[in-house]
C-alpha positions as CSV (number, residue, x, y, z in Angstrom):
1,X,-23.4,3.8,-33.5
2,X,-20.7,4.6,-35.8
3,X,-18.7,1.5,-37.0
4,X,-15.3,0.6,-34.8
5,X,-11.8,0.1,-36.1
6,X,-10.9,-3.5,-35.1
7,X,-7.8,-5.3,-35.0
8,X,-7.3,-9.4,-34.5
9,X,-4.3,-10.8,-34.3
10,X,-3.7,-14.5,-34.9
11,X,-7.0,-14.5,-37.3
12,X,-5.6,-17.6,-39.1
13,X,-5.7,-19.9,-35.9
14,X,-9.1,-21.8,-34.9
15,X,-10.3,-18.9,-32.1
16,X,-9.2,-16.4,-34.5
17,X,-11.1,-17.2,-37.0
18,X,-13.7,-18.2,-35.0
19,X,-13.8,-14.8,-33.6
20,X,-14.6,-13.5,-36.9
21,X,-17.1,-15.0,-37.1
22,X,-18.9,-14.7,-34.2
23,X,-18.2,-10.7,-35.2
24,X,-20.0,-10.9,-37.8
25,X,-23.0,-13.1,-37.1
26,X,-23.4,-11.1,-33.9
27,X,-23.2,-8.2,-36.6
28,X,-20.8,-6.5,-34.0
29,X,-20.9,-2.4,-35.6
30,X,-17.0,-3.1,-37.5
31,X,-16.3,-0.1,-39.5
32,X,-12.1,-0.9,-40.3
33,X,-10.9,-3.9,-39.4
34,X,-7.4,-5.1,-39.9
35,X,-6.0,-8.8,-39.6
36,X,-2.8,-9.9,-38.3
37,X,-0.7,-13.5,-38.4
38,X,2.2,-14.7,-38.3
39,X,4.4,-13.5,-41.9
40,X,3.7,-16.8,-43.5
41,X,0.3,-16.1,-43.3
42,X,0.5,-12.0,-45.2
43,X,-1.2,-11.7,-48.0
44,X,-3.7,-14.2,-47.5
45,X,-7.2,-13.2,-47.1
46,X,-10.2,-13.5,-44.7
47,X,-13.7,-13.0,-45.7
48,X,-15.8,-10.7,-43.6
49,X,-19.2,-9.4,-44.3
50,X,-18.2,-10.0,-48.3
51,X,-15.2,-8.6,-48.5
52,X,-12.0,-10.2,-48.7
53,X,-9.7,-8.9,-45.7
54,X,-5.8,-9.4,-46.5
55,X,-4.2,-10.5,-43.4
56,X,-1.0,-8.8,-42.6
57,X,2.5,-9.3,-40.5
58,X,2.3,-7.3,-37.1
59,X,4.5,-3.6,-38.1
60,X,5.5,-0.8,-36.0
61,X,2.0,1.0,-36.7
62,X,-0.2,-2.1,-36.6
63,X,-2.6,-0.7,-33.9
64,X,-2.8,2.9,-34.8
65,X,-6.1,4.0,-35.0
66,X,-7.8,1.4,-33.6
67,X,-10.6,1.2,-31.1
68,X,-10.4,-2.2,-30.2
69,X,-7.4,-5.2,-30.3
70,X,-8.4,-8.8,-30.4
71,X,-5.4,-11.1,-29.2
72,X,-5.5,-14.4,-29.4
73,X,-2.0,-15.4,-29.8
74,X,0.5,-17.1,-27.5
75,X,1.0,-15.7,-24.1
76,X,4.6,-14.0,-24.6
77,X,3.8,-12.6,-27.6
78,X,0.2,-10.9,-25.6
79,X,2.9,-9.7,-23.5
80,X,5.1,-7.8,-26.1
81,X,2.0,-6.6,-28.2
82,X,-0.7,-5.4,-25.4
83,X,0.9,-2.8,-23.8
84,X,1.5,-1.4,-27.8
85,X,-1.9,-1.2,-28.6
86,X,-2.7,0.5,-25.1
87,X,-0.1,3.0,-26.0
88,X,-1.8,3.5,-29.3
89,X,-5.1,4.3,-27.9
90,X,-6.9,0.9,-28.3
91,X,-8.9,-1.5,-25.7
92,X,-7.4,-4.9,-25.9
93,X,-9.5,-7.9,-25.2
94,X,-6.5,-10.6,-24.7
95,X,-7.4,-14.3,-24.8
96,X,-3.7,-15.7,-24.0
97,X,-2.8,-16.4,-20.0
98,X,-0.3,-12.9,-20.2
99,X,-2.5,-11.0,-17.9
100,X,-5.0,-12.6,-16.5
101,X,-3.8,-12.6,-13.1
102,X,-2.1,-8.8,-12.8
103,X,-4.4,-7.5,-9.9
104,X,-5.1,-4.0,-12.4
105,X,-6.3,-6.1,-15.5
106,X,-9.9,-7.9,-14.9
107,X,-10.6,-11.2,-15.9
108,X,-13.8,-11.2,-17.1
109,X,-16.5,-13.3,-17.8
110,X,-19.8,-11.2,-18.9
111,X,-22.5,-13.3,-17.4
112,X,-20.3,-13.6,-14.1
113,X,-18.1,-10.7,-13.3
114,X,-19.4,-7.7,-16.3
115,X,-19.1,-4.9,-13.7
116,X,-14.9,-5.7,-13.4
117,X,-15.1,-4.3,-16.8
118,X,-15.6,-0.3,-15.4
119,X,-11.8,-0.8,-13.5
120,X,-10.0,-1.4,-17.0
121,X,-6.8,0.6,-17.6
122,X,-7.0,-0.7,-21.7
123,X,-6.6,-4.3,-21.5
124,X,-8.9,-6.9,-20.3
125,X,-8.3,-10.4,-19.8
126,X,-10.4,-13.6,-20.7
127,X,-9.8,-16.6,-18.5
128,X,-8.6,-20.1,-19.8
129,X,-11.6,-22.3,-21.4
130,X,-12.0,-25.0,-18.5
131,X,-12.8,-21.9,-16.4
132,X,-15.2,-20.2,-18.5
133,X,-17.5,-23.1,-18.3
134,X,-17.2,-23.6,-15.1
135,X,-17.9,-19.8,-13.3
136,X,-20.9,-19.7,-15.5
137,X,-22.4,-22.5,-13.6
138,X,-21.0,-21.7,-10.4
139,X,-22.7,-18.5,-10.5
140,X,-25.9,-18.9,-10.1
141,X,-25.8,-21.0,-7.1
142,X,-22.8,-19.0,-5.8
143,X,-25.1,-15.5,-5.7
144,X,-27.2,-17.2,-3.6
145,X,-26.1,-19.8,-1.3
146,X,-21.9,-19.1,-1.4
147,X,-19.8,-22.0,-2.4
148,X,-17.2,-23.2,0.1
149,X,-15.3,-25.5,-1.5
150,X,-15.1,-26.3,-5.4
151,X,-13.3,-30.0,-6.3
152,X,-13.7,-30.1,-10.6
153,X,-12.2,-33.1,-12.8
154,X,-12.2,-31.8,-16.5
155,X,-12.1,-34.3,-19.7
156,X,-10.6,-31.4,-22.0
157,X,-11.3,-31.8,-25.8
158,X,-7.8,-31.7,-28.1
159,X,-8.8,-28.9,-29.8
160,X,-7.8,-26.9,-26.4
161,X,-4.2,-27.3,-28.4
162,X,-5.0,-26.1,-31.1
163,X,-5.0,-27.1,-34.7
164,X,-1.8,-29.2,-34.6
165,X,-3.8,-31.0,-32.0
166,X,-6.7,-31.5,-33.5
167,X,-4.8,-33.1,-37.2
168,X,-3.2,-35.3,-34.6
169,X,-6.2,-37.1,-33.6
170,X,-7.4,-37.1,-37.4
171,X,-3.8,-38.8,-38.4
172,X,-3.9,-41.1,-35.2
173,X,-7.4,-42.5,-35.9
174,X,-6.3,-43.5,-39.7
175,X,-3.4,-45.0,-38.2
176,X,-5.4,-47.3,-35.8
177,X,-7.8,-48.0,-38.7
178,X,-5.0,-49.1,-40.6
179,X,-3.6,-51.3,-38.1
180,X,-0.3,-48.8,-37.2
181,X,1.0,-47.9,-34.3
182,X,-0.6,-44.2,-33.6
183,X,2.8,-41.6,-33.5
184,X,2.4,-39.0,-31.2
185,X,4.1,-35.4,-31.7
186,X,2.0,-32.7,-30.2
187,X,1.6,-34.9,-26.9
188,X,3.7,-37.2,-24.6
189,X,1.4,-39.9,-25.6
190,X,-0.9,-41.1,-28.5
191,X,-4.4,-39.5,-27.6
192,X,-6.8,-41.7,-29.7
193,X,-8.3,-44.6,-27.4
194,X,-6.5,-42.9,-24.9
195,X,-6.8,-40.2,-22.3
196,X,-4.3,-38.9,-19.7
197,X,-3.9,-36.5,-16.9
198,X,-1.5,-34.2,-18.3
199,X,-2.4,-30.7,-19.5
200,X,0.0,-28.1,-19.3
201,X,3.4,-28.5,-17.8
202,X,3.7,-30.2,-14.1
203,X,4.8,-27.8,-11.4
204,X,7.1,-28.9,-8.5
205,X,3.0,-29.5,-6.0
206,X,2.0,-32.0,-8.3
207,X,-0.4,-29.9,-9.8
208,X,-0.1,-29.0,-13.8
209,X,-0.4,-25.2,-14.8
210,X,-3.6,-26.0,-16.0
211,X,-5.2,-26.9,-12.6
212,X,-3.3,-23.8,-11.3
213,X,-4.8,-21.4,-13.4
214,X,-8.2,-23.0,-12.9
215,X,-7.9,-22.0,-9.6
216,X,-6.9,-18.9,-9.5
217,X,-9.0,-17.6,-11.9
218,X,-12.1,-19.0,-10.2
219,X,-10.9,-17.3,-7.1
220,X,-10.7,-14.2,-9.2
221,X,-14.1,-14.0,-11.4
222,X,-16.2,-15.3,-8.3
223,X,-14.2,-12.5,-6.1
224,X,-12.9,-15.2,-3.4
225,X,-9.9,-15.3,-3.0
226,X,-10.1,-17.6,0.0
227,X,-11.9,-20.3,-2.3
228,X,-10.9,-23.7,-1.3
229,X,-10.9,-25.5,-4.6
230,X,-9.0,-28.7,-6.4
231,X,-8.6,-29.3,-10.6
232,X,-7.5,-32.3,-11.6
233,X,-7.5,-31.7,-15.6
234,X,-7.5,-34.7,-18.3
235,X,-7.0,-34.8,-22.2
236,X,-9.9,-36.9,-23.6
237,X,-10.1,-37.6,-27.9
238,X,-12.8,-35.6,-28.4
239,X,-12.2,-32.8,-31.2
240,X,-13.9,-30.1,-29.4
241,X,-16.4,-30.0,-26.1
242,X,-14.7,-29.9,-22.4
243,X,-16.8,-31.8,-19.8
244,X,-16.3,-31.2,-16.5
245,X,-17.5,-32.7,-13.2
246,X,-18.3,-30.7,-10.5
247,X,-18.5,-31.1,-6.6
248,X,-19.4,-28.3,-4.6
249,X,-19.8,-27.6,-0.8
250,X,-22.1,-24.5,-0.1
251,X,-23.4,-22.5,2.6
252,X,-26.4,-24.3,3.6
253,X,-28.1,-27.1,1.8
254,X,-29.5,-26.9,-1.6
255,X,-32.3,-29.4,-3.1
256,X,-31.0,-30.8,-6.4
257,X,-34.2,-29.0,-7.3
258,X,-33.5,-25.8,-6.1
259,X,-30.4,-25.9,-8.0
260,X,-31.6,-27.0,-11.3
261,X,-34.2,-24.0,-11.4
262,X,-31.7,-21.4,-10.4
263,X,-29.3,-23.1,-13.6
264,X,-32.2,-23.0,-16.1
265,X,-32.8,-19.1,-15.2
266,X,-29.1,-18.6,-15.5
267,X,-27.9,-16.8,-18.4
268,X,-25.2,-18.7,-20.5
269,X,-26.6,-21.7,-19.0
270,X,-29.1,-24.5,-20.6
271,X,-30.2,-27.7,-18.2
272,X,-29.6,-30.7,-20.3
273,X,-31.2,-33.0,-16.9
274,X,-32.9,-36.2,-17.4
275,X,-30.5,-39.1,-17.3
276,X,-33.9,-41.5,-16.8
277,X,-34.1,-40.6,-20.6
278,X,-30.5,-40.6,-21.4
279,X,-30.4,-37.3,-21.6
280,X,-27.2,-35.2,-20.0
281,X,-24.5,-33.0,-21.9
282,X,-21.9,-34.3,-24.0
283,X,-19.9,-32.8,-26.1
284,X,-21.2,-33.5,-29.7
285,X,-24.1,-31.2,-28.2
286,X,-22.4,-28.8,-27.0
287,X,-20.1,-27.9,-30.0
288,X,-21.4,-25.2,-32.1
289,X,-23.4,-23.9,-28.8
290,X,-22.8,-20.8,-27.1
291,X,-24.8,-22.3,-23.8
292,X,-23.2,-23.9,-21.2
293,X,-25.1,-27.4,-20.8
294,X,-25.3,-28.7,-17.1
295,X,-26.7,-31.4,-16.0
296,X,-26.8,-34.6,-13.8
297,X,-27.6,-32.6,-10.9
298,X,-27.9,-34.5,-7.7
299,X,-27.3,-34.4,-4.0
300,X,-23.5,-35.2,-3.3
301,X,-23.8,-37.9,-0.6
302,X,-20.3,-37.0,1.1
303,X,-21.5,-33.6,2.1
304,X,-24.7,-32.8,4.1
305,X,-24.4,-29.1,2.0
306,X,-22.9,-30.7,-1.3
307,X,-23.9,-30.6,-4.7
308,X,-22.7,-32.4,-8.1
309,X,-23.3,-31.5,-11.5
310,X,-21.8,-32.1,-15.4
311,X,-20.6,-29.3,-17.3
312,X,-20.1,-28.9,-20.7
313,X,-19.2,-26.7,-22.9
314,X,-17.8,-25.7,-26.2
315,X,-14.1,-24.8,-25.4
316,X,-13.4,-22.5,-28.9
317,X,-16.7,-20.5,-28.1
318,X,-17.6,-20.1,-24.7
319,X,-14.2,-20.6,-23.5
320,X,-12.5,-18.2,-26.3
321,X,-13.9,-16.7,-29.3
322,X,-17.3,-16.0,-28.1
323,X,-16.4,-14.7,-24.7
324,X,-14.1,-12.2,-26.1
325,X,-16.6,-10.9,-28.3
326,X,-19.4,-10.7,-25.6
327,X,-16.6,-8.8,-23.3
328,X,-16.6,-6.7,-26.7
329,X,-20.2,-5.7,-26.6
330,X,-20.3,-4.8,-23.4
331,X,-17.2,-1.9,-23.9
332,X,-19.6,-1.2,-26.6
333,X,-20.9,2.4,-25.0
334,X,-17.3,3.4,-23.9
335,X,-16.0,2.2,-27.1
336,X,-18.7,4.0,-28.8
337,X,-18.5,7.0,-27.3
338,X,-14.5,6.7,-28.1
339,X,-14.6,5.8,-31.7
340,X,-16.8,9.2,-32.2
341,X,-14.5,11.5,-30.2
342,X,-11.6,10.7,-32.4
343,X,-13.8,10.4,-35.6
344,X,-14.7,14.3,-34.7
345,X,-11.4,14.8,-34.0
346,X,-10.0,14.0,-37.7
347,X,-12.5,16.0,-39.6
C-alpha cells in the first residue's frame, strides 16, 4: 500500500520516541512523516529508517495533509491539538487521558476491544498503562466465564512519570551510595528504598485519579459498565515494568488450570508460571517485551469462584508506544484506502 503521511507529537519524550521506533521496526508503510516538540526541542533531529527527521514546533498548518496524528503529550494540550488534526483530515491515535472516557471516542486495546475501532469519528483513545496490562489478561477468561468483580493492587515503575522521574531514581540511588540524604522533586517523597501509595492526585473518596481511571476504563474496554472493581495503585523504584496483582470473582468456577491454558492461547499474553522453579514475571523480564507476562495463577481461597494472578508488563510498550501503534495497524485498510483517495486527488 502506498506510504502514509504521519505526524507525532512529543517525539522527544520516552513514548515518543519509543513510538518511532516501534514504527519502524514494525516497518509500519510511513511515506511523510513529520515530528513535533515542544520549541526547545525544533531543529533537532530524529533518525528514522536513515534519515535524519528535524523535529519541529506545533504551527497553524502542522497537521495538514496528514493521514494519521500520534499524540503523546500532556492531556490539555491532546485537548487543544486533536480536534485540529480531525479538522485537517487526519485519524488521531491519542495516548494522553483527554478523551478516553467521551462516550463517541473508543478506547481501545487491539487484542481486547479492535471492533470499537469501526465507531471512530477521527480520534481514538488509548487507555492509561496500568490498564493496558491488565484487560489483556482479563480477556481471555472474561470471554468465557464473565468476571464479576475485579480487586488489582499495582507496583507501578517510575518511568510511568516520565523522564524527570526516571533521572530521579538515577540521582537518588548515587545519593544513598554516597551516604546523602536522597532529595525528592518530582515526588512527595524520595522513591529509592521506598515505595508509596500515591499516584496521581487524591480525590475527595479516597481514591487517587489513577485508581479512578483504572476503573473506568476497564469498565469501558471489557464493555461492563456495571463492573464491580477496586485499584489501589503504588509507586515502586523500578525504572520501567508495572506488576500488578490480580483477584478476580467469575461466573462459575475456574481450575487454575483452566485458566492458565486459556492465558497461554491469549494473544498479547505469555505464562511465565512455575514458582516451584522461581519462575513468575518481574519486571527486568518484562522490559523490552511486547507480551504481557502472567503468572502465579492459583485458586483465590476467599472466593469459591475466585481467581489470582501476577501481571506484568512493560508500561512504555504495551501500555503506550506499542499499543498506539498496533491501534495504527489495524486503521491500516481505512487509512489505506484514505491516503490513496487524496494521493489521486492531487495529481
Amino acid at each position: 500500500m502506498a506510504g502514509l503521511n504521519v505526524a507525532l507529537v512529543g517525539a522527544t519524550g520516552l513514548v515518543g520516541r519509543l513510538t518511532l521506533s516501534i514504527l519502524e521496526a514494525r516497518d509500519f508503510p510511513v511515506g511523510r512523516l513529520r515530528l513535533f516538540a515542544s520549541p526547545r526541542s525544533a531543529g533537532k533531529r530524529l533518525r528514522f529508517q536513515g534519515d535524519e527527521v528535524p523535529i519541529e514546533a506545533i504551527g497553524d498548518d502542522a497537521f495538514e495533509g496528514c493521514d494519521l496524528v500520534f499524540l503523546s503529550v500532556e492531556t490539555p494540550l491532546a485537548r487543544q491539538l486533536a480536534p485540529r488534526a480531525v479538522a485537517a483530515g487526519a485519524v488521531v491515535i491519542d495516548d494522553s487521558s483527554a478523551h478516553r472516557l467521551e462516550p463517541d471516542v473508543p478506547l481501545v486495546v487491539p487484542e481486547v476491544n479492535a471492533a470499537d475501532l469501526a465507531r471512530h469519528r477521527g480520534i481514538i483513545a488509548g487507555p492509561n498503562c496500568s490498564t493496558a496490562q491488565l484487560v489483556v489478561a482479563l480477556n481471555p477468561l472474561h470471554r468465557v466465564n464473565p468476571i464479576q468483580r475485579v480487586i488489582v493492587d499495582t507496583y507501578q515503575a517510575v518511568s510511568g512519570t516520565g523522564q524527570a522521574a526516571l533521572e530521579e531514581l538515577r540521582v537518588q540511588e548515587r545519593q544513598v551510595q554516597q551516604g546523602e540524604p536522597p532529595t525528592a522533586r518530582v515526588y512527595p517523597h524520595p522513591i529509592v528504598q521506598n515505595l508509596f501509595p500515591h499516584v496521581d492526585s487524591f480525590r475527595d473518596d479516597g481514591y487517587t485519579r489513577e485508581e479512578w481511571k483504572m476503573v473506568q476504563e476497564t469498565r469501558k474496554i471489557l464493555h461492563r459498565p456495571e463492573l464491580r472493581m477496586s485499584a489501589t495503585c503504588v509507586r515502586v523504584p523500578v525504572p520501567i515494568g508495572h506488576s500488578e496483582a490480580v483477584h478476580v470473582e467469575l461466573e462459575r468456577a475456574m481450575s487454575p488450570e483452566e485458566a492458565r491454558e486459556l492465558l497461554a492461547q491469549a494473544p498479547g499474553v505469555r505464562v511465565v508460571d512455575d514458582p516451584t522453579h522461581n519462575v513468575y514475571p518481574m519486571p527486568k523480564d518484562a522490559a523490552g517485551r511486547d507480551e504481557v507476562l502472567v503468572g502465579r495463577i492459583r485458586a483465590d481461597q476467599s472466593h469459591p469462584r475466585g481467581l489470582a494472578f501476577w501481571v506484568v508488563g512493560d508500561n512504555l510498550r504495551k501500555g503506550a508506544a506499542l499499543n498506539a501503534v498496533q491501534i495504527a495497524e489495524a486503521l491500516l485498510p481505512s487509512l489505506g484506502s484514505r491516503a490513496l483517495t487524496v494521493g489521486a486527488q492531487a495529481s
